[in-house]
ChimeraX commands (.cxc) that place a marker at each C-alpha (Angstrom):
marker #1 position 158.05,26.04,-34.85 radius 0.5
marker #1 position 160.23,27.68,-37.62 radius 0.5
marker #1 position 159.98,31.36,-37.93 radius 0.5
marker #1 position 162.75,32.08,-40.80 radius 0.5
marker #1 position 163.62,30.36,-44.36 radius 0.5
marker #1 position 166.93,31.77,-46.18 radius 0.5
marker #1 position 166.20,32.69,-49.85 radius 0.5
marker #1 position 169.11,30.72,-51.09 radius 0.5
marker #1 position 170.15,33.24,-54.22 radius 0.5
marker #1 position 170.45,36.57,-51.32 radius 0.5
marker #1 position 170.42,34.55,-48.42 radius 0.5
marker #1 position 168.30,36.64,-46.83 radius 0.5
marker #1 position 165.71,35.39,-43.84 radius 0.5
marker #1 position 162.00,35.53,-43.99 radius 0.5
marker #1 position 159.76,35.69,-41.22 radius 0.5
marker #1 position 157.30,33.07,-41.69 radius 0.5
marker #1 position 155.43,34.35,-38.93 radius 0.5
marker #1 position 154.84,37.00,-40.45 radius 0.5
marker #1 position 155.12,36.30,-44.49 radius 0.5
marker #1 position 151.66,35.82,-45.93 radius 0.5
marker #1 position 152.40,33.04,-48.28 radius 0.5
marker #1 position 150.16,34.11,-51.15 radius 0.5
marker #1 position 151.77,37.42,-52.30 radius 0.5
marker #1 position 155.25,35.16,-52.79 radius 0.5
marker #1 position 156.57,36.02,-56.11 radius 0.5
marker #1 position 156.49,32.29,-58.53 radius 0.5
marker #1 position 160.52,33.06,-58.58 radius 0.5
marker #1 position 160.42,32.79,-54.53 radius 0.5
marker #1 position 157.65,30.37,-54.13 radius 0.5
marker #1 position 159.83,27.44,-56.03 radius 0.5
marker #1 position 162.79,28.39,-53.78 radius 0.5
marker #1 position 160.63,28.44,-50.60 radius 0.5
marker #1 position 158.94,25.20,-51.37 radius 0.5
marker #1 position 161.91,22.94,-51.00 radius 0.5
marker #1 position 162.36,24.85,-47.75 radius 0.5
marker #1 position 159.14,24.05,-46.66 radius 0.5
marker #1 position 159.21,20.14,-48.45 radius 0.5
marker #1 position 162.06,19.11,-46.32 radius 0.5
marker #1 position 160.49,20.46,-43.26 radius 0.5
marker #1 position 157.39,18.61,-43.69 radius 0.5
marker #1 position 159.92,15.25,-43.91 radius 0.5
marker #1 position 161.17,16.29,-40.39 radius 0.5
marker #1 position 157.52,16.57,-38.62 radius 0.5
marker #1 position 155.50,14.43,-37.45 radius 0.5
marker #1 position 151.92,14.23,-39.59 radius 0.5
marker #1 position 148.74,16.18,-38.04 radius 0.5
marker #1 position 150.79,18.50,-35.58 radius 0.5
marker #1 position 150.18,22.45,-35.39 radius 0.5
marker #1 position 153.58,22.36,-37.38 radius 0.5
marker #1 position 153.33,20.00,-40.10 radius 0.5
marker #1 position 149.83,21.41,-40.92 radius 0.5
marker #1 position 150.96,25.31,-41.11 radius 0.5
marker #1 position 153.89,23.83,-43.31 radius 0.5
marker #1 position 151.36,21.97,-45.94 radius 0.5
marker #1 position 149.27,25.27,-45.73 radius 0.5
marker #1 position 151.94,27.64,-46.51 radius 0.5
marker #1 position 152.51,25.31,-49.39 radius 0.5
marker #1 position 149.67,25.20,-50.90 radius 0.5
marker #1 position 149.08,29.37,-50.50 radius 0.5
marker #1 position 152.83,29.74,-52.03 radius 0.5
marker #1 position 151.74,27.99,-55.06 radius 0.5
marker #1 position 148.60,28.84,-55.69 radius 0.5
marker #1 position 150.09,30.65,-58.68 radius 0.5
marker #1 position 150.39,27.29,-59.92 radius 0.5
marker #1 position 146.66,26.73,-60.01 radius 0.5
marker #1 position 145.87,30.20,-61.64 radius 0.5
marker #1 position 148.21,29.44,-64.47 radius 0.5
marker #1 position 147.12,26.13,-65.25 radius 0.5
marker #1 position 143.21,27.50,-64.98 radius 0.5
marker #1 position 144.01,29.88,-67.31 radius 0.5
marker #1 position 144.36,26.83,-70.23 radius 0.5
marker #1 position 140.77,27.10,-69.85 radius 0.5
marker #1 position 139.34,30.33,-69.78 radius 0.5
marker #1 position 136.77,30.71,-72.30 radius 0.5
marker #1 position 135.22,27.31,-72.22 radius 0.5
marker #1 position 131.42,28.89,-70.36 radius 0.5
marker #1 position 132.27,27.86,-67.16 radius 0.5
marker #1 position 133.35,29.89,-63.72 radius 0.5
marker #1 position 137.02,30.29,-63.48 radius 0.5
marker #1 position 136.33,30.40,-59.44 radius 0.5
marker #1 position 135.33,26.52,-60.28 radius 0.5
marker #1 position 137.94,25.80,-62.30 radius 0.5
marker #1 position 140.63,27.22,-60.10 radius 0.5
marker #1 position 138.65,25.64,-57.10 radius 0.5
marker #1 position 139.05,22.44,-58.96 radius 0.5
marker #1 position 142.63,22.79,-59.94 radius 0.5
marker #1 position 143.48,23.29,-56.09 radius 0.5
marker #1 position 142.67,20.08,-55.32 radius 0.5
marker #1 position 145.18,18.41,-57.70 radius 0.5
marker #1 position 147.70,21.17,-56.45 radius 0.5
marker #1 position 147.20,19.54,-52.88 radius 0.5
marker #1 position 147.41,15.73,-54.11 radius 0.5
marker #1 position 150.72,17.10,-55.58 radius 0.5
marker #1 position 152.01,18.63,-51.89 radius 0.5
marker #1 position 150.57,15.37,-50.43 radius 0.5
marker #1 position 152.44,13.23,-53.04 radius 0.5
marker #1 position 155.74,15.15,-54.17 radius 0.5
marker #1 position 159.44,13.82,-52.48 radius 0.5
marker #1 position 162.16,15.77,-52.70 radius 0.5
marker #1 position 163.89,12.69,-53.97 radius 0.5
marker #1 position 162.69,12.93,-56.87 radius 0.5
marker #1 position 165.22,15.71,-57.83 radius 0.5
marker #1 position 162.52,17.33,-60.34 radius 0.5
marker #1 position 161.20,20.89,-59.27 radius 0.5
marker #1 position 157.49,20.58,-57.39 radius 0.5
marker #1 position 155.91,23.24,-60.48 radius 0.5
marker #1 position 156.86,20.54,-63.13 radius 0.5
marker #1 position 155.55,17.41,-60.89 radius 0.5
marker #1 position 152.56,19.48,-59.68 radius 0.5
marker #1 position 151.64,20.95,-63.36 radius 0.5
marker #1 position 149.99,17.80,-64.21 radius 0.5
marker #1 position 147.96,17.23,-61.61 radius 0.5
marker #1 position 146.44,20.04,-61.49 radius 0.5
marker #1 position 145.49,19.82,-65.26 radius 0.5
marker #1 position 144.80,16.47,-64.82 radius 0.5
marker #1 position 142.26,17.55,-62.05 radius 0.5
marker #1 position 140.71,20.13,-64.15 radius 0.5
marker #1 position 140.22,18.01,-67.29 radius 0.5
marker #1 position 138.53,15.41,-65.17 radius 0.5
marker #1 position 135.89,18.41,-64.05 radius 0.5
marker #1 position 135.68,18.88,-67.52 radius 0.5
marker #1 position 134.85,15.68,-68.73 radius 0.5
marker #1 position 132.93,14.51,-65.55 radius 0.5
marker #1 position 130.50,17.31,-64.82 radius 0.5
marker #1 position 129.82,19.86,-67.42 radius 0.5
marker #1 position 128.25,17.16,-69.96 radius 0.5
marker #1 position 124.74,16.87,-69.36 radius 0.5
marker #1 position 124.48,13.54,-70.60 radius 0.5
marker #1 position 127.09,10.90,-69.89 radius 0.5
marker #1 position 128.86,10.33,-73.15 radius 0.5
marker #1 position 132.09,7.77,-73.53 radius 0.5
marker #1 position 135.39,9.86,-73.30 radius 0.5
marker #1 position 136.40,8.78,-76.71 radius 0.5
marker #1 position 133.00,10.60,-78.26 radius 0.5
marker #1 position 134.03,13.30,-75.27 radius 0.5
marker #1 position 137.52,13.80,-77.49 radius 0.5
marker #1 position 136.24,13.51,-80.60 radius 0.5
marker #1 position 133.27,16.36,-79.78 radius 0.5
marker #1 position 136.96,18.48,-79.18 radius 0.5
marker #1 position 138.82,17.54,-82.49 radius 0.5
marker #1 position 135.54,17.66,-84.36 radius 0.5
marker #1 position 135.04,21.66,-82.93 radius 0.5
marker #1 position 138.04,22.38,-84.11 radius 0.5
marker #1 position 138.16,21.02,-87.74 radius 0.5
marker #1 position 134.79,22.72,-88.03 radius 0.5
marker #1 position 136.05,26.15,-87.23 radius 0.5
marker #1 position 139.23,25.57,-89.34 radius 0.5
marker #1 position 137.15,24.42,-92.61 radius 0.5
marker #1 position 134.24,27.26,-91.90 radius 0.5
marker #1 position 137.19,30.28,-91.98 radius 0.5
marker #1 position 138.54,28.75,-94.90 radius 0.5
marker #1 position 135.41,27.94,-97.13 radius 0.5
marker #1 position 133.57,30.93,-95.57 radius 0.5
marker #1 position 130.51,28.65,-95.28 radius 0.5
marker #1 position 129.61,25.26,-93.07 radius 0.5
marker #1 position 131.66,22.48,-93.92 radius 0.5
marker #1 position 129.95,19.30,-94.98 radius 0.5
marker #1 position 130.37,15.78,-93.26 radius 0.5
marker #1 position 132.05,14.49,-95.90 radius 0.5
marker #1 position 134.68,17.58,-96.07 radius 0.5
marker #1 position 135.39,16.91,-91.83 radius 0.5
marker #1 position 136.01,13.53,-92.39 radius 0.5
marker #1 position 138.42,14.41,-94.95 radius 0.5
marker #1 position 140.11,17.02,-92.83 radius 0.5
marker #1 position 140.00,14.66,-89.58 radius 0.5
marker #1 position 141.50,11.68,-91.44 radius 0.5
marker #1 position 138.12,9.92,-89.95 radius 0.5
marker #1 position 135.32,8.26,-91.25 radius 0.5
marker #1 position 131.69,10.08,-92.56 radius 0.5
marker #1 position 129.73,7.98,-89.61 radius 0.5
marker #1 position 132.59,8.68,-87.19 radius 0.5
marker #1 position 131.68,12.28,-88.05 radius 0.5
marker #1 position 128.06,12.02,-87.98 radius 0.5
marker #1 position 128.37,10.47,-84.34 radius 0.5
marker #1 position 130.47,12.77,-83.18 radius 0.5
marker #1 position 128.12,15.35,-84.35 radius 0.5
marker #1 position 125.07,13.26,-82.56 radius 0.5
marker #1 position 127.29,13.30,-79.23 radius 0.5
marker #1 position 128.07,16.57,-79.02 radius 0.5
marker #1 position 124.14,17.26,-78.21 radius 0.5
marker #1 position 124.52,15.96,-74.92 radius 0.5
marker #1 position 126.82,18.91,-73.77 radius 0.5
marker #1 position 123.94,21.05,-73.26 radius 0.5
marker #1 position 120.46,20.27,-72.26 radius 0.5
marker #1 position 117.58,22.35,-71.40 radius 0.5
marker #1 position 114.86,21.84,-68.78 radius 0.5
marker #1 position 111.88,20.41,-69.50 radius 0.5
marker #1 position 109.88,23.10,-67.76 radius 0.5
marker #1 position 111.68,25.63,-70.51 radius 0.5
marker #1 position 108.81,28.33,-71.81 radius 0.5
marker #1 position 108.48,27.94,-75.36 radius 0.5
marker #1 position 107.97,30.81,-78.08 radius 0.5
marker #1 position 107.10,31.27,-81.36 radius 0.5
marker #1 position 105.06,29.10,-83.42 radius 0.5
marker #1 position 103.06,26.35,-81.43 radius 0.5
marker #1 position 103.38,27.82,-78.14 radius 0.5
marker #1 position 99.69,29.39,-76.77 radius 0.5
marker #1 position 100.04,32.82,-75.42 radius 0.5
marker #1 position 103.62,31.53,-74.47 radius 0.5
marker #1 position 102.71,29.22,-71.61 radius 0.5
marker #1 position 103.74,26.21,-73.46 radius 0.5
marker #1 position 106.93,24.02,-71.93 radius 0.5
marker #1 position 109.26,21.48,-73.89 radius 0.5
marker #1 position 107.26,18.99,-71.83 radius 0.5
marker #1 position 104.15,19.29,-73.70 radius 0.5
marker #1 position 105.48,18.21,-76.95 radius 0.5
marker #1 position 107.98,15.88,-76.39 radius 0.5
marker #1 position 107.57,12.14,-74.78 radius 0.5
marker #1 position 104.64,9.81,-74.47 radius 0.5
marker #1 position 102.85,8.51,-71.90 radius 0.5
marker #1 position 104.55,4.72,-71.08 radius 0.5
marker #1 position 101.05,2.49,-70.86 radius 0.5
marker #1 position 103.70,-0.01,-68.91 radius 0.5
marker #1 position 104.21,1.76,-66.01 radius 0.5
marker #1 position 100.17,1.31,-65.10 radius 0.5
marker #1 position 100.92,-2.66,-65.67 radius 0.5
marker #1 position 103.72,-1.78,-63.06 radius 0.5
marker #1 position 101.33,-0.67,-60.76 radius 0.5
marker #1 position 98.67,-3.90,-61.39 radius 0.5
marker #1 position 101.06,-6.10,-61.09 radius 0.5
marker #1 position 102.21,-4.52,-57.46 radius 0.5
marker #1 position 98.77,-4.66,-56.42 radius 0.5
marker #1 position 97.93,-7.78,-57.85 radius 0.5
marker #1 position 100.92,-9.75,-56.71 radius 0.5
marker #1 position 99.47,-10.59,-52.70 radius 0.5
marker #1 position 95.68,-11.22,-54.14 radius 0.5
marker #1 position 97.14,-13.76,-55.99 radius 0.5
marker #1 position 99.14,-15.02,-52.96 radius 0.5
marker #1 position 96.19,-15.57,-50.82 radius 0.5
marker #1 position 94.06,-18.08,-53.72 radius 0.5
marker #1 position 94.07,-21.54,-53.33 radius 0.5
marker #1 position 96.57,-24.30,-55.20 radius 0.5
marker #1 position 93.52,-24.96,-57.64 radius 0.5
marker #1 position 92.46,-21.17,-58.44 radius 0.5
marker #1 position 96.18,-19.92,-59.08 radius 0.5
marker #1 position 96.54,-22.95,-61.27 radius 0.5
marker #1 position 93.49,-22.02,-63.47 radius 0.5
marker #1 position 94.51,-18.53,-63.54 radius 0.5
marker #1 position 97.97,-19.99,-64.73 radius 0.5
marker #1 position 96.55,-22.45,-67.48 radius 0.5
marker #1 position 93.91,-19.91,-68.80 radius 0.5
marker #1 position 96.26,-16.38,-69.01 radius 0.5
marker #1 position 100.21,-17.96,-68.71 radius 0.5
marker #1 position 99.62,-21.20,-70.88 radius 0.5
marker #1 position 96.45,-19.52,-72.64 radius 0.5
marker #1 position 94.77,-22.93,-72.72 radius 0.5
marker #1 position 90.91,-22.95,-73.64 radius 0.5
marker #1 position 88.23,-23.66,-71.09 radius 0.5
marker #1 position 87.55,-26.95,-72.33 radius 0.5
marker #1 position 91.28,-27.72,-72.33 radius 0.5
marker #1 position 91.36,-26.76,-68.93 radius 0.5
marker #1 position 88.40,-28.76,-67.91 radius 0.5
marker #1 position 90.35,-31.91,-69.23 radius 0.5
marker #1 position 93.14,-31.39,-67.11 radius 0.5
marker #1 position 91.41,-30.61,-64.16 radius 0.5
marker #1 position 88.70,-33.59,-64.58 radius 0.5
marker #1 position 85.54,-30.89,-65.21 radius 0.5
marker #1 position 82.90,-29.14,-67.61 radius 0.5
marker #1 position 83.91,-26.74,-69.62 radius 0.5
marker #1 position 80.96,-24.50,-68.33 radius 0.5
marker #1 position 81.82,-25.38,-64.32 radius 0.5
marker #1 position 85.57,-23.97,-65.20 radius 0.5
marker #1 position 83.95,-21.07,-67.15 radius 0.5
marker #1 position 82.03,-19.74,-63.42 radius 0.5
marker #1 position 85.46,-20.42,-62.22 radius 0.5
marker #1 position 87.14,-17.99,-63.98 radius 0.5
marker #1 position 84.47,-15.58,-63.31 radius 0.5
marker #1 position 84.83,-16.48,-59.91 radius 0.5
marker #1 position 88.25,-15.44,-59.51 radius 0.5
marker #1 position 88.59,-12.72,-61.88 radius 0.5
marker #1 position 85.36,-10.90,-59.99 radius 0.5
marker #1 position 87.30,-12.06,-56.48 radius 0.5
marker #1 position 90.99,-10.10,-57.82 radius 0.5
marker #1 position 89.25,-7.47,-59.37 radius 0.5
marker #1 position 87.23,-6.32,-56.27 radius 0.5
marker #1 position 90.20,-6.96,-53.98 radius 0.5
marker #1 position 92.37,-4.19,-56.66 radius 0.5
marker #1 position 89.41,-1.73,-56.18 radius 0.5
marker #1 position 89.56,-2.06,-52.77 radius 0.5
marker #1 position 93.49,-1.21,-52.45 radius 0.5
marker #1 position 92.93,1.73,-54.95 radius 0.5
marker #1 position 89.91,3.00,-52.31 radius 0.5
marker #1 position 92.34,2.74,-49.18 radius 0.5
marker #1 position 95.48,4.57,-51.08 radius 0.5
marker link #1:1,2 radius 0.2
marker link #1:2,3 radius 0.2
marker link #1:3,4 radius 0.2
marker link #1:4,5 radius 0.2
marker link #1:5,6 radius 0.2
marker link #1:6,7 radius 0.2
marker link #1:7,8 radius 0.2
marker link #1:8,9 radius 0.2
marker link #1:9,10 radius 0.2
marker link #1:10,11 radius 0.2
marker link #1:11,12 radius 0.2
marker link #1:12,13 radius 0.2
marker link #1:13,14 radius 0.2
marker link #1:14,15 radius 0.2
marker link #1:15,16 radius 0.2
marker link #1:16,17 radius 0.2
marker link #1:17,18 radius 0.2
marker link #1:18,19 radius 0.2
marker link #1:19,20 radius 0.2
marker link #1:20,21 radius 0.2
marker link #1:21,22 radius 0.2
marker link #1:22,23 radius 0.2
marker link #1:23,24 radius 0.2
marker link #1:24,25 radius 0.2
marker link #1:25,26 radius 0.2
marker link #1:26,27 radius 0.2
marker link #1:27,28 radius 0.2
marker link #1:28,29 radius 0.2
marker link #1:29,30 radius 0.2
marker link #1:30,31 radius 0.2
marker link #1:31,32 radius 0.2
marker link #1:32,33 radius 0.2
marker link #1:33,34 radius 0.2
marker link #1:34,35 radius 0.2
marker link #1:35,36 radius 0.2
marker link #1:36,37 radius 0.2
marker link #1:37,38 radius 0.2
marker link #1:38,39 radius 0.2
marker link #1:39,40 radius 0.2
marker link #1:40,41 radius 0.2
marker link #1:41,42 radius 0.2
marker link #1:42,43 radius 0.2
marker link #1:43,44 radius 0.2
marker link #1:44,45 radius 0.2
marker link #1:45,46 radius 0.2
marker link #1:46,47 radius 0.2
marker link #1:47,48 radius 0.2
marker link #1:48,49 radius 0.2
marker link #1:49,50 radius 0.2
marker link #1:50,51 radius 0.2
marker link #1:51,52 radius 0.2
marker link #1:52,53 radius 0.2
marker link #1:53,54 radius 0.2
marker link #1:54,55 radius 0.2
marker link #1:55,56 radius 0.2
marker link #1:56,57 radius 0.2
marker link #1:57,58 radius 0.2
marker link #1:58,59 radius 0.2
marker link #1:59,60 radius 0.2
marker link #1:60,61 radius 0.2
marker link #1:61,62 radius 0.2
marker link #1:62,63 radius 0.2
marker link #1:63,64 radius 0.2
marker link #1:64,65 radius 0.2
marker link #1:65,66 radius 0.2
marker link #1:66,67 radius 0.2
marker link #1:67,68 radius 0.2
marker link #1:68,69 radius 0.2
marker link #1:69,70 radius 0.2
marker link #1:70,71 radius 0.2
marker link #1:71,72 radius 0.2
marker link #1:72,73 radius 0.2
marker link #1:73,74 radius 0.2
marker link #1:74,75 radius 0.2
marker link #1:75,76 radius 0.2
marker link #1:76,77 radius 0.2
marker link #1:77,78 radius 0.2
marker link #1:78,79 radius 0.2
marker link #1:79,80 radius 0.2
marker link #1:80,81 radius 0.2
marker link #1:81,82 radius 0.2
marker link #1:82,83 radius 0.2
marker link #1:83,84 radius 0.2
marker link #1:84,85 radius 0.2
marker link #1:85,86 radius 0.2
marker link #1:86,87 radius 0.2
marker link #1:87,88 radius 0.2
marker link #1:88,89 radius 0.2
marker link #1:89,90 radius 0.2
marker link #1:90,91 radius 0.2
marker link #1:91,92 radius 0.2
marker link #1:92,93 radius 0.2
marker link #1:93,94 radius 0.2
marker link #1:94,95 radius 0.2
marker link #1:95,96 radius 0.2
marker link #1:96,97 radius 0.2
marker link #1:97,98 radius 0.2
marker link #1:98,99 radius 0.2
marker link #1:99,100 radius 0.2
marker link #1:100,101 radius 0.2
marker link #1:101,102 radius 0.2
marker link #1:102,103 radius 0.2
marker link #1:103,104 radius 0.2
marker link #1:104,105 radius 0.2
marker link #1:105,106 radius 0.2
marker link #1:106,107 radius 0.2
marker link #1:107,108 radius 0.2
marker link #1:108,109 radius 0.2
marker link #1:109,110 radius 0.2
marker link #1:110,111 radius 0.2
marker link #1:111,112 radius 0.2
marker link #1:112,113 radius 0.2
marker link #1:113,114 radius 0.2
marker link #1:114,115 radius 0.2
marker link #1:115,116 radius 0.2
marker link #1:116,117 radius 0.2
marker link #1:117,118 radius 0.2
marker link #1:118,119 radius 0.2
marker link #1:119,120 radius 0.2
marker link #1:120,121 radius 0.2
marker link #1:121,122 radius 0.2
marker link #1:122,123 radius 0.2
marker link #1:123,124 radius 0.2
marker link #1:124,125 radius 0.2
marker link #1:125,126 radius 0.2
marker link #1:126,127 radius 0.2
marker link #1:127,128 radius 0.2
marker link #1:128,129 radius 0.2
marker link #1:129,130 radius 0.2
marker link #1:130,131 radius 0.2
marker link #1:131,132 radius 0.2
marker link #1:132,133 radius 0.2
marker link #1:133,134 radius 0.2
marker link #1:134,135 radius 0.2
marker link #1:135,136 radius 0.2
marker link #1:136,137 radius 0.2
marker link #1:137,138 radius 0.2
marker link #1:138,139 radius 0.2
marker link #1:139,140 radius 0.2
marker link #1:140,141 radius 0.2
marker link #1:141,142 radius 0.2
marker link #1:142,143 radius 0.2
marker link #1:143,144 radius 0.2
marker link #1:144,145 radius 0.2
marker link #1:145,146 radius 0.2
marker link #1:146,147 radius 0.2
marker link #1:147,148 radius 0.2
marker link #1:148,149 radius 0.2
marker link #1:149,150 radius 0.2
marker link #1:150,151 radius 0.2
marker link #1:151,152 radius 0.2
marker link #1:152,153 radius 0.2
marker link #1:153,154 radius 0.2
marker link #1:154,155 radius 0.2
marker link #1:155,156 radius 0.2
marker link #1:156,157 radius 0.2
marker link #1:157,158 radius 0.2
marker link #1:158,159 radius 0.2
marker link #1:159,160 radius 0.2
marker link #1:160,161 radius 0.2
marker link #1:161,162 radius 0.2
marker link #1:162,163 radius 0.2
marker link #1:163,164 radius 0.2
marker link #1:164,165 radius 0.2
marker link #1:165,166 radius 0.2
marker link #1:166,167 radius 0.2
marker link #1:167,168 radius 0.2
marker link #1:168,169 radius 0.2
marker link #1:169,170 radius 0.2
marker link #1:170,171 radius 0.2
marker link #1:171,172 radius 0.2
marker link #1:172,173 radius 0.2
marker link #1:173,174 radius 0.2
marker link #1:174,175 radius 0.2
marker link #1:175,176 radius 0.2
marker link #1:176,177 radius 0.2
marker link #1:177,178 radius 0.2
marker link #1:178,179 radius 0.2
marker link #1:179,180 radius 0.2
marker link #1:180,181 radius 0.2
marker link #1:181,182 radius 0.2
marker link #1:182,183 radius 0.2
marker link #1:183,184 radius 0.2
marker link #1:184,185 radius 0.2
marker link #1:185,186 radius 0.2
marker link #1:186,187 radius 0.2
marker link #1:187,188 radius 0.2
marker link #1:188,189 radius 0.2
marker link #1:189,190 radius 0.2
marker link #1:190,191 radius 0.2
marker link #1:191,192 radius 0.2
marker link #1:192,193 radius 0.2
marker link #1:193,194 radius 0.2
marker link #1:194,195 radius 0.2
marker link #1:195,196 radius 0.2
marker link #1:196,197 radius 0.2
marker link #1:197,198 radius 0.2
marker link #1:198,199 radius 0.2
marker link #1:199,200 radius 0.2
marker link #1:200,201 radius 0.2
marker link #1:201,202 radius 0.2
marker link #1:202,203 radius 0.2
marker link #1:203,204 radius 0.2
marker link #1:204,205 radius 0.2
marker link #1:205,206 radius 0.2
marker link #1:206,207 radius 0.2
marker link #1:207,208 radius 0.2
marker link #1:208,209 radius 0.2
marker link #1:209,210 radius 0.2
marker link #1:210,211 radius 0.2
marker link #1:211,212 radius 0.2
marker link #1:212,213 radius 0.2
marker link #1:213,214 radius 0.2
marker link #1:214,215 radius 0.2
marker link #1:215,216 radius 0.2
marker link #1:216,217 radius 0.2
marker link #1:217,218 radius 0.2
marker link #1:218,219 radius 0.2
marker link #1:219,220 radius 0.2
marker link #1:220,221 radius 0.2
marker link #1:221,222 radius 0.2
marker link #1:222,223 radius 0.2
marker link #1:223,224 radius 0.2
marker link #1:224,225 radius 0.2
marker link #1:225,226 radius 0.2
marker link #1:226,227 radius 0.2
marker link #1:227,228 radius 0.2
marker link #1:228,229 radius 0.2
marker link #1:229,230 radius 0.2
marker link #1:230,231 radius 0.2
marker link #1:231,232 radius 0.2
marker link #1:232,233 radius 0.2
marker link #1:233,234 radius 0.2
marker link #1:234,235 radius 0.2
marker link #1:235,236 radius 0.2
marker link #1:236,237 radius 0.2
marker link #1:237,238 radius 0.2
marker link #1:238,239 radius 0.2
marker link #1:239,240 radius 0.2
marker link #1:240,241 radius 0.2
marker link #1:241,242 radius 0.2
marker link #1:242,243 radius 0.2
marker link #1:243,244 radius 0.2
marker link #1:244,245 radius 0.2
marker link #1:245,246 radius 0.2
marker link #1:246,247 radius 0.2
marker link #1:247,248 radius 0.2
marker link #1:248,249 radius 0.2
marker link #1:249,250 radius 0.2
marker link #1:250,251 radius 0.2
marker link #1:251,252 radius 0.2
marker link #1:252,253 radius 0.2
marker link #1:253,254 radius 0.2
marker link #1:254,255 radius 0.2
marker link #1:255,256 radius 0.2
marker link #1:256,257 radius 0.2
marker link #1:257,258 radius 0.2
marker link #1:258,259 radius 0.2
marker link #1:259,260 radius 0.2
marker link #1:260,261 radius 0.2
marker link #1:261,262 radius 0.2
marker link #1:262,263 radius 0.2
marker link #1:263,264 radius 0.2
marker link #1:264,265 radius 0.2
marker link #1:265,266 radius 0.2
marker link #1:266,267 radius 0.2
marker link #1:267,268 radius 0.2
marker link #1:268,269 radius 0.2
marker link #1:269,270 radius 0.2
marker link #1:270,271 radius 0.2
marker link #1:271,272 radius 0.2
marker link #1:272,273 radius 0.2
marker link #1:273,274 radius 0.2
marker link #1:274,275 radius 0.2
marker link #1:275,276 radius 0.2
marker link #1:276,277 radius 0.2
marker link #1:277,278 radius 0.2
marker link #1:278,279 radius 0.2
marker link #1:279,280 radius 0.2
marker link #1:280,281 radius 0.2
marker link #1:281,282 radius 0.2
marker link #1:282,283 radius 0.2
marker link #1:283,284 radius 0.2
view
């Protein structure tokens, strides 16, 4: 196991036994890492060695992570996330960098970790899923607004953004529309204020409608093996008189009888289905 790298501008040895690679000044830590790079390309993958190697590696640079996460601060989320985050693209970068490459590791890893932190970004702090273009434009639009706002003192129009963002009024006003799916709020919210009794009222008490589909859904379910078990003739009836809506003399004519002996039919099977559905709603 190695238990010394040379600082190559004093040449002077440290203990890696004994150096705890997050308190390694940014200045060192780029120095270091080579060190460490080329000793990963002399060990064998998933030994004691080669993982205390990638470990030290990712501690030394964590600085890395912290500097990138700090692009963000301010945007309402936990910078522990965001610097969680950012550590993962700062290990895809160990995983990935060569020391062939003859490019320092903060200027190939830089990327990734931003990369990493933007795809958080975009991925899990919209409530809704938007497309990324509407994702950008919610950005560019934020910014226009507060740039137009200082200057006229007052809300800019849609008309003045588009102007400003070289864009189009609509492009604006869905922009606008998008940018409402950032945020959401539960439907079990407490409401206040006017319309709200005693304020027990939820945002699910005045928004949505009751779907009268979703009973058919249930029918249907139950309906679907009754209809499986009548005969050839009665499915065909049931067919001609609610599928085809044929009249019961029509039907008679195809099926060679009175109007009146395909009217008991009917009855027949409707009163057959519909006690078979009562039944399955008394066993559930």
């Amino acid at each position: 196991m190695e238990t010394a790298v040379v600082r190559p501008e004093t040449q002077d040895a440290v203990d890696t036994r004994t150096m705890d690679p997050r308190t390694v000044a940014p200045r060192d830590a780029r120095q270091l890492s080579r060190q460490f790079f080329r000793r990963l390309t002399e060990l064998e993958e998933g030994t004691h060695e080669y993982q205390y190697a990638r470990n030290t590696l990712i501690e030394m640079n964590m600085s890395l992570v912290r500097f990138a996460a700090g692009r963000f601060r301010g945007r309402g989320d936990d910078m522990e996330d965001i610097v969680q985050t950012g550590m993962i693209g700062l290990i895809k970068a160990i995983d990935r960098f060569e020391l062939s490459r003859e490019v320092e590791f903060t200027s190939f890893a830089l990327p990734y970790i931003v990369g990493e932190i933007k795809r958080f970004f975009r991925d899990t702090t919209w409530a809704v899923h938007v497309p990324r273009r509407l994702q950008e434009l919610r950005v560019e639009l934020a910014r226009a607004r507060e740039e137009l706002a200082s200057r006229l003192d007052r809300e800019p129009t849609v008309a003045e953004l588009a102007t400003l963002m070289n864009i189009g009024e609509r492009e604006v006003i869905e922009g606008q529309i998008a940018s409402n799916g950032y945020n959401s709020s539960s439907l079990d919210a407490a409401l206040t204020g006017e319309g709200a009794e005693n304020g027990e009222s939820v945002l699910a008490d005045f928004i949505g409608v009751e779907e009268d589909g979703l009973r058919l859904v249930e029918d249907f379910h139950s309906l679907a093996p009754l209809m499986a078990e009548l005969s050839e003739r009665d499915r065909q009836i049931i067919h001609l008189r609610f599928v085809e809506e044929a009249t019961q003399a029509e039907i008679g004519e195809r099926l060679g009888c009175s109007q009146m002996h395909v009217s008991r039919l009917i009855k027949r099977i409707i009163t057959g289905l519909r006690e078979g559905m009562l039944g399955e709603l008394g066993c559930a």
